[in-house]
Backbone as XML, in Angstrom:
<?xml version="1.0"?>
<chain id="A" units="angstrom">
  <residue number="1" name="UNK">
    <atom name="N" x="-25.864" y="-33.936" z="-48.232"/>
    <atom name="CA" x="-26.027" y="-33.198" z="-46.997"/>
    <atom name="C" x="-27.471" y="-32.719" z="-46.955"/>
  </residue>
  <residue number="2" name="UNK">
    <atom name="N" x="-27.865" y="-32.731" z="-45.624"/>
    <atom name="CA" x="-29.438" y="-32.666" z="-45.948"/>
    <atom name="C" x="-29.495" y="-31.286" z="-45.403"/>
  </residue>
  <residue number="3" name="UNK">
    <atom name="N" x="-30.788" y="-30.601" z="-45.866"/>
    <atom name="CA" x="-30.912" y="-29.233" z="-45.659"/>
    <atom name="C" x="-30.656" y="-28.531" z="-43.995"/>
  </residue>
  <residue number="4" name="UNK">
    <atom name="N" x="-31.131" y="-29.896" z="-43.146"/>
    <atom name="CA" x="-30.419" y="-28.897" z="-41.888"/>
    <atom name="C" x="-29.314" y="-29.036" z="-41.217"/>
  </residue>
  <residue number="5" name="UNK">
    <atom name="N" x="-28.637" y="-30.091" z="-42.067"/>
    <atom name="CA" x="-27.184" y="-30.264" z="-41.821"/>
    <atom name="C" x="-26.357" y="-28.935" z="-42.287"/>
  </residue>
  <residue number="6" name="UNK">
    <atom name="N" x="-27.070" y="-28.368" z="-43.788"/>
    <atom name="CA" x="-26.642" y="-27.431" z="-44.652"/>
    <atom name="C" x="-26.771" y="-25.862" z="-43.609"/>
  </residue>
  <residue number="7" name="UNK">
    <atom name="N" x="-27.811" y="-25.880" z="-43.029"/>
    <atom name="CA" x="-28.079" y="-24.354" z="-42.044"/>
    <atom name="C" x="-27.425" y="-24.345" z="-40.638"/>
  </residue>
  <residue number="8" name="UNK">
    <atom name="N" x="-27.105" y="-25.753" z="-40.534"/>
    <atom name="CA" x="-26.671" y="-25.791" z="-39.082"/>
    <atom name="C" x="-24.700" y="-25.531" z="-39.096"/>
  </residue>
  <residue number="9" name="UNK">
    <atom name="N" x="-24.809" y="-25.593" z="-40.349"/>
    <atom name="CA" x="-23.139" y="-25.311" z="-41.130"/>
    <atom name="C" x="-23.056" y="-24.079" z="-41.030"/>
  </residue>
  <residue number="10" name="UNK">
    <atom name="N" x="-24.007" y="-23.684" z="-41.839"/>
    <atom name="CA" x="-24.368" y="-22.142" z="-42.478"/>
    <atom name="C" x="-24.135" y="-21.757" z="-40.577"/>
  </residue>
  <residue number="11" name="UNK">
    <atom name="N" x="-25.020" y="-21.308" z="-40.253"/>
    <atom name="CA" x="-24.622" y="-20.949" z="-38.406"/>
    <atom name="C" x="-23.205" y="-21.435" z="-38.088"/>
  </residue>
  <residue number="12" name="UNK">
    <atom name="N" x="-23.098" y="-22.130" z="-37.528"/>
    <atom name="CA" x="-21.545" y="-22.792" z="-37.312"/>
    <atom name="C" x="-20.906" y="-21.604" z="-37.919"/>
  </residue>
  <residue number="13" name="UNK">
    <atom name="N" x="-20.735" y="-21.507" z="-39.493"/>
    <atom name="CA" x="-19.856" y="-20.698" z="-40.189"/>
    <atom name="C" x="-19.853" y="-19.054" z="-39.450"/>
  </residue>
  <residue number="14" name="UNK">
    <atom name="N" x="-20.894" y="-18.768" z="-39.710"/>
    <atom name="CA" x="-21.400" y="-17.237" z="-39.515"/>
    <atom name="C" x="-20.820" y="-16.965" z="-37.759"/>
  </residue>
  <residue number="15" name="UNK">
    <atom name="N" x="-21.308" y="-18.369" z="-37.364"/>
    <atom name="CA" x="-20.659" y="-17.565" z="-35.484"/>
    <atom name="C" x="-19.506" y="-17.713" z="-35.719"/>
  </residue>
  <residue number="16" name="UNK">
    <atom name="N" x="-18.705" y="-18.621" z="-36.456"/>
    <atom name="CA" x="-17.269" y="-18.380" z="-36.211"/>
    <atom name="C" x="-17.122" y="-17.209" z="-36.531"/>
  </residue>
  <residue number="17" name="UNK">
    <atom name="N" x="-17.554" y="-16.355" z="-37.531"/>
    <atom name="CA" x="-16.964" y="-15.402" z="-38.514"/>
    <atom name="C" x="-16.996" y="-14.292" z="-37.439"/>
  </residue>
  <residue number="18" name="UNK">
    <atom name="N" x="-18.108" y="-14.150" z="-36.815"/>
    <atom name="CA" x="-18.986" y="-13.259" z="-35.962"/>
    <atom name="C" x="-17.647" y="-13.212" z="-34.726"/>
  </residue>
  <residue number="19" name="UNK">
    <atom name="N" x="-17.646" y="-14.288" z="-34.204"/>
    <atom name="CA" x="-16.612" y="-14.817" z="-33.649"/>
    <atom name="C" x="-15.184" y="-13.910" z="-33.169"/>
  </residue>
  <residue number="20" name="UNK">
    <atom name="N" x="-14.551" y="-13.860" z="-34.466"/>
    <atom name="CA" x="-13.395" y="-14.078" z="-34.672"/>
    <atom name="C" x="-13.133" y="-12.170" z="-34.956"/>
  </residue>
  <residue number="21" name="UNK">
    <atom name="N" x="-14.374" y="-11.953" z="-35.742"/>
    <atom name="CA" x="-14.423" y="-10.234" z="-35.877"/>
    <atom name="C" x="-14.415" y="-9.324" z="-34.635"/>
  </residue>
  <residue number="22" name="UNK">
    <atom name="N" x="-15.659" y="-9.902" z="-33.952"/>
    <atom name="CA" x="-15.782" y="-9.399" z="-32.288"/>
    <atom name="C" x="-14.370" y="-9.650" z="-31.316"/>
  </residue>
  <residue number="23" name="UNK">
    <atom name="N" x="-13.572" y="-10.744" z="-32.179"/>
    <atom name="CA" x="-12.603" y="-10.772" z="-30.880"/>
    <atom name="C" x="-11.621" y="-10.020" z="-31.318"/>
  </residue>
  <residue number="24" name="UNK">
    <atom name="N" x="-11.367" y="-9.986" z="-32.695"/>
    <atom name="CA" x="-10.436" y="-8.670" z="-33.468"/>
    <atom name="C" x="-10.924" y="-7.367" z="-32.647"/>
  </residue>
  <residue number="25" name="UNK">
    <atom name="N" x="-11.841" y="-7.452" z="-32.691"/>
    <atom name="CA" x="-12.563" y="-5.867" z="-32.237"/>
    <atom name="C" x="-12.474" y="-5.382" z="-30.458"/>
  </residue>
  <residue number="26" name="UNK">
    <atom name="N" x="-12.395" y="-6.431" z="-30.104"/>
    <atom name="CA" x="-12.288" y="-6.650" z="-28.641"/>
    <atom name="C" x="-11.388" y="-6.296" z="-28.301"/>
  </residue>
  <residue number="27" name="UNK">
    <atom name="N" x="-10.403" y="-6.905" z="-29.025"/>
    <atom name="CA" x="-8.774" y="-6.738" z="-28.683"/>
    <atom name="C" x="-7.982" y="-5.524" z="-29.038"/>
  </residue>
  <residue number="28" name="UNK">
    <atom name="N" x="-8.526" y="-4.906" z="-30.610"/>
    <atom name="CA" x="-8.199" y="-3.619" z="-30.628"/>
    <atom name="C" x="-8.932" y="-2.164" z="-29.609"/>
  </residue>
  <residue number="29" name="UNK">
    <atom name="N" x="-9.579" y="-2.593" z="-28.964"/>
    <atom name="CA" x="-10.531" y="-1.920" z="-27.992"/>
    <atom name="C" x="-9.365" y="-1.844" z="-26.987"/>
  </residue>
  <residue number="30" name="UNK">
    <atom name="N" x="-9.429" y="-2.879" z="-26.414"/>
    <atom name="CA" x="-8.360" y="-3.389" z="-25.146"/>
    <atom name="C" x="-7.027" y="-2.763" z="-25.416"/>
  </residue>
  <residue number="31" name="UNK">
    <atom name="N" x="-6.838" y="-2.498" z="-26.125"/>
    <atom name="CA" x="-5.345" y="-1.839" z="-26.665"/>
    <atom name="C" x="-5.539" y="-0.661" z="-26.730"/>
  </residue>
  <residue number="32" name="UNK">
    <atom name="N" x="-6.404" y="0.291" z="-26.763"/>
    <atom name="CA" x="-6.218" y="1.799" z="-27.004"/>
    <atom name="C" x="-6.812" y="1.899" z="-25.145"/>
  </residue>
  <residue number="33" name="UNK">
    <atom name="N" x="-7.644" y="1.349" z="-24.548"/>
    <atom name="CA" x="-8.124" y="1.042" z="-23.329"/>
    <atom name="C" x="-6.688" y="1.015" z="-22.532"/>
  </residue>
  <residue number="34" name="UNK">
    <atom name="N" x="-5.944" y="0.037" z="-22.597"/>
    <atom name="CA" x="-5.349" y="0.130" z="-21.639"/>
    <atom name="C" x="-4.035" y="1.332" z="-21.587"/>
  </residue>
  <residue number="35" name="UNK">
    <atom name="N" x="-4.308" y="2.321" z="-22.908"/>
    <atom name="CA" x="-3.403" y="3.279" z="-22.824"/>
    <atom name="C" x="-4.300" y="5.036" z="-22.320"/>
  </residue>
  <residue number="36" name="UNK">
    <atom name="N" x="-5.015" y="4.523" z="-21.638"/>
    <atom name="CA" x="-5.928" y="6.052" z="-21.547"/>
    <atom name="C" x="-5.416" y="6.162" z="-20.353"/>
  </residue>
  <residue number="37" name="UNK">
    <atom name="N" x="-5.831" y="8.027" z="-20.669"/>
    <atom name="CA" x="-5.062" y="8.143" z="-19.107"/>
    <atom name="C" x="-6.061" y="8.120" z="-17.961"/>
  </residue>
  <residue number="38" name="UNK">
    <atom name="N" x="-7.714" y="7.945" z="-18.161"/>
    <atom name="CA" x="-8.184" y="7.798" z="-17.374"/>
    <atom name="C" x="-8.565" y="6.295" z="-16.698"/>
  </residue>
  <residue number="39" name="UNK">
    <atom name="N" x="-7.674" y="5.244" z="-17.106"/>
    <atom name="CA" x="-7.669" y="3.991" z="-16.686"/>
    <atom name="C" x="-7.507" y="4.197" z="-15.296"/>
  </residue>
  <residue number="40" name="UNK">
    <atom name="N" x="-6.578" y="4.645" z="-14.985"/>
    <atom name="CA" x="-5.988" y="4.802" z="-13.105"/>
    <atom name="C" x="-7.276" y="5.526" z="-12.766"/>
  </residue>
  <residue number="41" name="UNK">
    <atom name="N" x="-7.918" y="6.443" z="-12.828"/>
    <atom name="CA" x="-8.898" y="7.173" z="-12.597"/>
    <atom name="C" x="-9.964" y="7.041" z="-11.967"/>
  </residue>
  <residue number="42" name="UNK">
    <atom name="N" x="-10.900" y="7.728" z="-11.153"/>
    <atom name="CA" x="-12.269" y="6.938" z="-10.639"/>
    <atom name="C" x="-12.993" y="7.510" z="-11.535"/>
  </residue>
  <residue number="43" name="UNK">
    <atom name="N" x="-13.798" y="6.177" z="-11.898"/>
    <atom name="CA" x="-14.753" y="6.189" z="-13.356"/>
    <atom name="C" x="-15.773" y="7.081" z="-13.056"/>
  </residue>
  <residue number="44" name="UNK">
    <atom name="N" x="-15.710" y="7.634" z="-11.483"/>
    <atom name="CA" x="-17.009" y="8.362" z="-11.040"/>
    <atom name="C" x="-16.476" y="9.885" z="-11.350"/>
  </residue>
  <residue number="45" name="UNK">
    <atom name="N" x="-15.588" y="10.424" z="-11.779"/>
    <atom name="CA" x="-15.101" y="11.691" z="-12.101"/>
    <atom name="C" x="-15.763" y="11.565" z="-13.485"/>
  </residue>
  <residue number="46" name="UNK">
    <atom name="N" x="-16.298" y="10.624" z="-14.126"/>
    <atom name="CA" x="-16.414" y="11.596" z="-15.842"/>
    <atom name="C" x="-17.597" y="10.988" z="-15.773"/>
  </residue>
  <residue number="47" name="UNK">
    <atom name="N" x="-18.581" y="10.608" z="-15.239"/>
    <atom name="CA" x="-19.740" y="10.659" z="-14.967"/>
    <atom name="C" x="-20.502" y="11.029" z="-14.296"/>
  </residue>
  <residue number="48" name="UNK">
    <atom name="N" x="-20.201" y="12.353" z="-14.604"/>
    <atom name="CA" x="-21.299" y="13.762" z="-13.968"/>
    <atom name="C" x="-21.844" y="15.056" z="-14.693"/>
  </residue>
  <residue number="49" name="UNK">
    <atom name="N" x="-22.745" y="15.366" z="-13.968"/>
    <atom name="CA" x="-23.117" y="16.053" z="-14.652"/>
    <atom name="C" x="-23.288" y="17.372" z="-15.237"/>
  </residue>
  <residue number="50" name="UNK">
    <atom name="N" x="-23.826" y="18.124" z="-15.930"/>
    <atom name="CA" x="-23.923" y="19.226" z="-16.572"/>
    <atom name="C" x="-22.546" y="20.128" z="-16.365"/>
  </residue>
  <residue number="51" name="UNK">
    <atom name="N" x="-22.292" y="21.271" z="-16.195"/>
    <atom name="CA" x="-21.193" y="21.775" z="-16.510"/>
    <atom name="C" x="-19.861" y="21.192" z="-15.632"/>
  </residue>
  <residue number="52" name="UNK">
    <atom name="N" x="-19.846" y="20.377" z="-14.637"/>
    <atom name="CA" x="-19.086" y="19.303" z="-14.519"/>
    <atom name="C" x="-18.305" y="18.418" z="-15.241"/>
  </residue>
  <residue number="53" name="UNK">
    <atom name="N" x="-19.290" y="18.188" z="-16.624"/>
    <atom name="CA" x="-18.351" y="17.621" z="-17.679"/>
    <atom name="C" x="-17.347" y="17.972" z="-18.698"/>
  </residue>
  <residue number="54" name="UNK">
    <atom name="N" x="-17.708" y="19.405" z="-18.372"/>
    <atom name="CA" x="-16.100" y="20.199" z="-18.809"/>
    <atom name="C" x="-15.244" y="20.035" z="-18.317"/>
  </residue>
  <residue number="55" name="UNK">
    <atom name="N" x="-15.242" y="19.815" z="-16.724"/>
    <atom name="CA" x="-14.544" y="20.228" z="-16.070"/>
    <atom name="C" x="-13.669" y="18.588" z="-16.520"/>
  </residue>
  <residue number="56" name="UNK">
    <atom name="N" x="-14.397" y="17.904" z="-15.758"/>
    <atom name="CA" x="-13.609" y="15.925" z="-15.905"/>
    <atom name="C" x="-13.200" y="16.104" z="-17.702"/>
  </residue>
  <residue number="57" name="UNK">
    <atom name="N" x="-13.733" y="16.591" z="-18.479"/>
    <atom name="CA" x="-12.964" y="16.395" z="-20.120"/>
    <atom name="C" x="-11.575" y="16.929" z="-19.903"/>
  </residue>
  <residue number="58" name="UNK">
    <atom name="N" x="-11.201" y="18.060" z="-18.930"/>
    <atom name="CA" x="-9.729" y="18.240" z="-18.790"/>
    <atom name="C" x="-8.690" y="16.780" z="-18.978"/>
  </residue>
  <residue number="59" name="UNK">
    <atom name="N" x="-8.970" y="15.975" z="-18.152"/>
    <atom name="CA" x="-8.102" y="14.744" z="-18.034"/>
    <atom name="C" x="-8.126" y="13.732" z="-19.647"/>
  </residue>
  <residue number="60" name="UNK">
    <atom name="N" x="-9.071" y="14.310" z="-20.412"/>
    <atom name="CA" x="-9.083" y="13.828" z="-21.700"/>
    <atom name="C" x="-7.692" y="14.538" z="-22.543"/>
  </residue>
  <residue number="61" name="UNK">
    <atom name="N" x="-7.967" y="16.054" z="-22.323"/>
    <atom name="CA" x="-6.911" y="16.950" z="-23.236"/>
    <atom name="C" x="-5.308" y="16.290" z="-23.852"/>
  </residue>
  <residue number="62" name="UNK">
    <atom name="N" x="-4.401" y="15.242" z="-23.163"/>
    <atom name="CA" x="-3.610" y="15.374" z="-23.227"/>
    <atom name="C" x="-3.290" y="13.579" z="-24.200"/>
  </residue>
  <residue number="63" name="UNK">
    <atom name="N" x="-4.473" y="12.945" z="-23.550"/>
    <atom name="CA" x="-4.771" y="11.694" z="-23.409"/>
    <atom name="C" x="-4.419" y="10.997" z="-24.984"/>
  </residue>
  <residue number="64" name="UNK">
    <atom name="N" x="-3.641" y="9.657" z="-25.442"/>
    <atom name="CA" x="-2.695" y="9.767" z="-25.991"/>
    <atom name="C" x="-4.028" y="8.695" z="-27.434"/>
  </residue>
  <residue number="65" name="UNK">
    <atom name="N" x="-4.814" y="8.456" z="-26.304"/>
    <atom name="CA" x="-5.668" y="7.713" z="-27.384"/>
    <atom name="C" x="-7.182" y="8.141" z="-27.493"/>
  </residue>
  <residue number="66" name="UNK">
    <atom name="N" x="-7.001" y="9.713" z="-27.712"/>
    <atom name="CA" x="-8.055" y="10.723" z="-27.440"/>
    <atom name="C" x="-9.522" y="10.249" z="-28.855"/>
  </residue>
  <residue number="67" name="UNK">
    <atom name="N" x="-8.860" y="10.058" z="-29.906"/>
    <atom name="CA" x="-9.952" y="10.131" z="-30.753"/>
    <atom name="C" x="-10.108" y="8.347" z="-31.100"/>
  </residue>
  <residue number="68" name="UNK">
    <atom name="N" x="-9.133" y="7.096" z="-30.636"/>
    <atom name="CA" x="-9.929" y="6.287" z="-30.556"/>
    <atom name="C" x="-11.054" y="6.124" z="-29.384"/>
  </residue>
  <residue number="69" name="UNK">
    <atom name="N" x="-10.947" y="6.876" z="-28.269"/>
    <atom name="CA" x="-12.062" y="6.874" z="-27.344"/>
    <atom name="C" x="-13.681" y="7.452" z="-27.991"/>
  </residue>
  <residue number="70" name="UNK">
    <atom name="N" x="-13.413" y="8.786" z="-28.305"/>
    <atom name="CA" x="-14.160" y="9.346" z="-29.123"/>
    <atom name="C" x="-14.996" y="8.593" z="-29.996"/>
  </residue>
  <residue number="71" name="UNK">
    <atom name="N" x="-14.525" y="7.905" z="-30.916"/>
    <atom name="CA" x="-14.982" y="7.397" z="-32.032"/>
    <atom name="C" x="-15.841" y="5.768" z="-30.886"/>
  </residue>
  <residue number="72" name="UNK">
    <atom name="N" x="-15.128" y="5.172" z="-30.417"/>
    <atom name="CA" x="-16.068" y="4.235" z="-29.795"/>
    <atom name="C" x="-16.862" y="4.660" z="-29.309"/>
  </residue>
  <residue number="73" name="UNK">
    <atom name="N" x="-17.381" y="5.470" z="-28.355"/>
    <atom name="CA" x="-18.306" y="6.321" z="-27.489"/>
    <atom name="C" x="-19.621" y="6.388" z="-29.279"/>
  </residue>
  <residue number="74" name="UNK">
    <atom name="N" x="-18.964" y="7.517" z="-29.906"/>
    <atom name="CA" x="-19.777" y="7.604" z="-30.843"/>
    <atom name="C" x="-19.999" y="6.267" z="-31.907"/>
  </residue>
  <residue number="75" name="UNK">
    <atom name="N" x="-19.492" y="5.605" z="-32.089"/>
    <atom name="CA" x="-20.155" y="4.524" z="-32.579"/>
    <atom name="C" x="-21.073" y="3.263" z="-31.867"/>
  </residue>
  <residue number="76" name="UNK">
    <atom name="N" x="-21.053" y="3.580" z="-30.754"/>
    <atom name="CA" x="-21.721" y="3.038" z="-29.594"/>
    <atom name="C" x="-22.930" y="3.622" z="-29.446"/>
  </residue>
  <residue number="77" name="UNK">
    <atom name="N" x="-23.114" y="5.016" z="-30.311"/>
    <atom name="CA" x="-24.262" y="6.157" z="-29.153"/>
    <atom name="C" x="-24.028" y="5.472" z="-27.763"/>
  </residue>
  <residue number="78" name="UNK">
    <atom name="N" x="-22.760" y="6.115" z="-27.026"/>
    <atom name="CA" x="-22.744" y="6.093" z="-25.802"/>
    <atom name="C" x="-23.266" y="7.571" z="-24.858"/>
  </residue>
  <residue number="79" name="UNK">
    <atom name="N" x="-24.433" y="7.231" z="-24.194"/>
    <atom name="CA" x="-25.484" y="8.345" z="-23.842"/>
    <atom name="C" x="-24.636" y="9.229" z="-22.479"/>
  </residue>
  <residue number="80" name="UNK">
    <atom name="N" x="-24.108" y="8.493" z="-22.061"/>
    <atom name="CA" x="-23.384" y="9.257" z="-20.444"/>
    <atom name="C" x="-21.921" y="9.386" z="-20.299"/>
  </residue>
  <residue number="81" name="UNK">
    <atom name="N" x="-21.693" y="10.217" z="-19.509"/>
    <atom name="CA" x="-20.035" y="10.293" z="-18.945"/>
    <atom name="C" x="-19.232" y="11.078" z="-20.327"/>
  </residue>
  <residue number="82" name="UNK">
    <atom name="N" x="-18.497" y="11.347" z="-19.739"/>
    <atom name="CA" x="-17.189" y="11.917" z="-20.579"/>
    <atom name="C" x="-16.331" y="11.304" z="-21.257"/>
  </residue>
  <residue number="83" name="UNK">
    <atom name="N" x="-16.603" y="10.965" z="-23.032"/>
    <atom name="CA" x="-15.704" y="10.040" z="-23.302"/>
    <atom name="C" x="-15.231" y="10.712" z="-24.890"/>
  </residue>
  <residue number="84" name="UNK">
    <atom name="N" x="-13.700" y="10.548" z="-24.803"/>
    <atom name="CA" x="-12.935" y="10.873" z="-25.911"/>
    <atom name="C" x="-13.115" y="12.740" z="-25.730"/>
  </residue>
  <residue number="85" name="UNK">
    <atom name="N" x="-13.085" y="13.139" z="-24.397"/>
    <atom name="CA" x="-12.757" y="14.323" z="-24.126"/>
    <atom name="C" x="-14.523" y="15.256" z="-24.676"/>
  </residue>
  <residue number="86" name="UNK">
    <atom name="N" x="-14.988" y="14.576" z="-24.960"/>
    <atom name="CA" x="-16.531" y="15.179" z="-25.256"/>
    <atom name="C" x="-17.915" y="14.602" z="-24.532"/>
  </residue>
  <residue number="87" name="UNK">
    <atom name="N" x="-18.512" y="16.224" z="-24.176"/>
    <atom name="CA" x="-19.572" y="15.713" z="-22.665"/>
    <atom name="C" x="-20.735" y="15.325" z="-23.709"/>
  </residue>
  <residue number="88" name="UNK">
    <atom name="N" x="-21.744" y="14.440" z="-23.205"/>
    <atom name="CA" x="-23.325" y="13.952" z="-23.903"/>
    <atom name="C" x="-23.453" y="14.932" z="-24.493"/>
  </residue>
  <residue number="89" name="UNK">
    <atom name="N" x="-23.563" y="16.065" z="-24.222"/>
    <atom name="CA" x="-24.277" y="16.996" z="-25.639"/>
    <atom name="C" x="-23.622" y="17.609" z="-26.452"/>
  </residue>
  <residue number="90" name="UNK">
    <atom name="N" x="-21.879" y="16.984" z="-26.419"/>
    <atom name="CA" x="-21.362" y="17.200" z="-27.427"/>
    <atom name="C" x="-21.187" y="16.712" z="-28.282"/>
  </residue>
  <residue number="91" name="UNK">
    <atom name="N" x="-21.774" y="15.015" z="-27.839"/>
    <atom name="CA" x="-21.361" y="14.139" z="-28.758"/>
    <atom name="C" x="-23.122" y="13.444" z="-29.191"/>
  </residue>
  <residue number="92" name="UNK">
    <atom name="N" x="-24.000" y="14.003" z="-29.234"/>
    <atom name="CA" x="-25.332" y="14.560" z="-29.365"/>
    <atom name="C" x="-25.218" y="15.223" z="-30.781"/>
  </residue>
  <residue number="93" name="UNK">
    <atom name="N" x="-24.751" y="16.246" z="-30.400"/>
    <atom name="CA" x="-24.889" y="17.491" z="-31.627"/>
    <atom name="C" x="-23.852" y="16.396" z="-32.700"/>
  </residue>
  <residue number="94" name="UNK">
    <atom name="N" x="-22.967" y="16.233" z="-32.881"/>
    <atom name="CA" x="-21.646" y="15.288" z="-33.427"/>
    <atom name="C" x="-22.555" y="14.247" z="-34.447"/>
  </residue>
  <residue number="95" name="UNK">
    <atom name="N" x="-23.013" y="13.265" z="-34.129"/>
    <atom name="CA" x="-23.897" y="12.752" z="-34.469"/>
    <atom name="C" x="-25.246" y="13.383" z="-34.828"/>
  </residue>
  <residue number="96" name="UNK">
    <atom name="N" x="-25.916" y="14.518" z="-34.379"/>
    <atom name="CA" x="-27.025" y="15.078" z="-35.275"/>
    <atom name="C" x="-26.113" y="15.365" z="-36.633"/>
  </residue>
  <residue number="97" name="UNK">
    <atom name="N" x="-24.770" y="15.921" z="-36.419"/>
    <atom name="CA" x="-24.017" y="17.386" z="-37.203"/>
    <atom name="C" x="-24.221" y="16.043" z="-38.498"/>
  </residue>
  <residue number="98" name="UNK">
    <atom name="N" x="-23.773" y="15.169" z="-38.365"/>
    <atom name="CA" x="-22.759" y="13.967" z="-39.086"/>
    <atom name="C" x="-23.617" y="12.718" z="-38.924"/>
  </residue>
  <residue number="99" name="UNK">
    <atom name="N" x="-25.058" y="12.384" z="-39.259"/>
    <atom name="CA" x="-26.098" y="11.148" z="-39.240"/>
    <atom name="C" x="-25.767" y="9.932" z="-40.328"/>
  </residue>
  <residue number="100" name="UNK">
    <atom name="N" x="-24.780" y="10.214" z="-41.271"/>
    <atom name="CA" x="-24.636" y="9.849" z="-42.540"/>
    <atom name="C" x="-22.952" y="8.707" z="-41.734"/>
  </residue>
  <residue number="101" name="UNK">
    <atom name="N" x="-22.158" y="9.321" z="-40.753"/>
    <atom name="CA" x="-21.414" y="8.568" z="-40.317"/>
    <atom name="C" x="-21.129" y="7.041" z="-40.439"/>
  </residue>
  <residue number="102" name="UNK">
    <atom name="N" x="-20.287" y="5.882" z="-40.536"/>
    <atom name="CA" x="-20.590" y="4.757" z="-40.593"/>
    <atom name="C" x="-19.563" y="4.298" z="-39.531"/>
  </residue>
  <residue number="103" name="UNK">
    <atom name="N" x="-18.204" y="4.852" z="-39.631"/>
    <atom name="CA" x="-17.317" y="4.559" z="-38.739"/>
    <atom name="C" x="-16.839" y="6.036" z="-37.971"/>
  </residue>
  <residue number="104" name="UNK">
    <atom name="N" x="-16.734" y="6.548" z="-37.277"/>
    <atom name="CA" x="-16.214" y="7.498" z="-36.585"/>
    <atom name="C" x="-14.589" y="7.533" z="-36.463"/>
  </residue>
  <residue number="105" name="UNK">
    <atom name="N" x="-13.905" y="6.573" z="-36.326"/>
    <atom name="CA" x="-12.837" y="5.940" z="-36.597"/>
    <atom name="C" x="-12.415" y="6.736" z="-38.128"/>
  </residue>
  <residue number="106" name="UNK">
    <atom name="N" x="-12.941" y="6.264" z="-38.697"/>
    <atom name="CA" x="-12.452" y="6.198" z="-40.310"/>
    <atom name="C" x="-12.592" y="7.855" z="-40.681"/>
  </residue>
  <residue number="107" name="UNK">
    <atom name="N" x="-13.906" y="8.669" z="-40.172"/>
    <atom name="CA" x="-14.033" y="9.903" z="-40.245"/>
    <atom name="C" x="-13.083" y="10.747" z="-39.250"/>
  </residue>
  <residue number="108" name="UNK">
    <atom name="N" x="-12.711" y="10.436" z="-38.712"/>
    <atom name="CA" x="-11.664" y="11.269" z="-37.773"/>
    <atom name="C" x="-10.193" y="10.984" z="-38.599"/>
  </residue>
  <residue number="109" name="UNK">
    <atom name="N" x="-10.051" y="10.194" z="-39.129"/>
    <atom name="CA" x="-8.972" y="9.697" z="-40.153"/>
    <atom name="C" x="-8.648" y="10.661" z="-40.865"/>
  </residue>
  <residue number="110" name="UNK">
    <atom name="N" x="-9.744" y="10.646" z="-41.577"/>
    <atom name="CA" x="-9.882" y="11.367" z="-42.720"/>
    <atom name="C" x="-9.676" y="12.607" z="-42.121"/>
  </residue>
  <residue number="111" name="UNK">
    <atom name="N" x="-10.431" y="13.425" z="-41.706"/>
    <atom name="CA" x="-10.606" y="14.709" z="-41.185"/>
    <atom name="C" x="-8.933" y="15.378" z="-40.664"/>
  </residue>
  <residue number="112" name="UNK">
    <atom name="N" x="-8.030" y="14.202" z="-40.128"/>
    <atom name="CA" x="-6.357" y="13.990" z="-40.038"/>
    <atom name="C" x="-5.745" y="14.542" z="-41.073"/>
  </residue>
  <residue number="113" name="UNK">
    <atom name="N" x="-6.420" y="13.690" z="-42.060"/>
    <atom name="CA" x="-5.312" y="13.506" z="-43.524"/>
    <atom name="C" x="-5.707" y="14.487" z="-44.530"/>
  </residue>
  <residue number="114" name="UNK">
    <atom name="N" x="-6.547" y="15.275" z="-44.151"/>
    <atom name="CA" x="-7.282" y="16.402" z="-45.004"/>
    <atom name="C" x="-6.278" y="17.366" z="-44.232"/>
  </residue>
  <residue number="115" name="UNK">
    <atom name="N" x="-6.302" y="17.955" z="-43.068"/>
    <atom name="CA" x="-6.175" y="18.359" z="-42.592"/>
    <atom name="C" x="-4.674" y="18.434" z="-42.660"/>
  </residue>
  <residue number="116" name="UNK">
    <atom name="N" x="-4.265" y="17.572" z="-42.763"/>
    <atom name="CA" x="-2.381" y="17.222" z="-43.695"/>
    <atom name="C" x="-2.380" y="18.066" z="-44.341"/>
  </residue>
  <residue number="117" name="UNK">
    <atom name="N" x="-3.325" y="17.261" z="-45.280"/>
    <atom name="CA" x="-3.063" y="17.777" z="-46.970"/>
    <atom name="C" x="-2.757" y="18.866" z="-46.990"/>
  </residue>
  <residue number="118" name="UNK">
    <atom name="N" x="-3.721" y="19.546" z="-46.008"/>
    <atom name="CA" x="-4.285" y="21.258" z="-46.805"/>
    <atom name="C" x="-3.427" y="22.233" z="-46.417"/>
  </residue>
</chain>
């Protein structure tokens, strides 16, 4: 096999992999997505601004897939709108508080199961 038969494999391989992760990821997205309660919602209620975004985080409070929203927003640095019940400069400070973060997901987990424990 000649060397760019060998890299053009190597690629091939890697997008499948790339592939197949993104669509895992896609799909578990799509699944906590289509259970929010702000799906029915106009997307223009939680994208506003300044003390407004207290107000639109109400419709977060009850919301059944509150901290997988959260955690995407913050693993996104998503800069605008109201997401996972927390306005931009809450989820600002969140990420200053917590820079060391890798999954937000996995830290909200935890923070659960501690929170069990104790």
């Amino acid at each position: 096999m000649s060397a760019t038969q060998t890299a053009a494999q190597t690629v091939t391989t890697s997008t499948s992999v790339h592939s197949s992760v993104y669509g895992a990821q896609a799909e578990a997205r799509n699944a906590w997505v289509s259970k929010a309660r702000c799906r029915a919602s106009d997307p223009d209620e939680l994208f506003v601004r300044g003390a407004a975004q207290r107000e639109a985080a109400v419709i977060c409070r009850h919301c059944p897939v509150i901290l997988e929203c959260a955690a995407d927003a913050l693993d996104n640095h998503v800069e605008f709108g109201v997401w996972g019940g927390m306005t931009e400069r809450q989820r600002r400070a969140l990420l200053k508080q917590h820079p060391g973060v890798v999954s937000w997901a996995d830290f909200f987990a935890a923070q659960r199961n501690h929170r069990s424990a104790g």
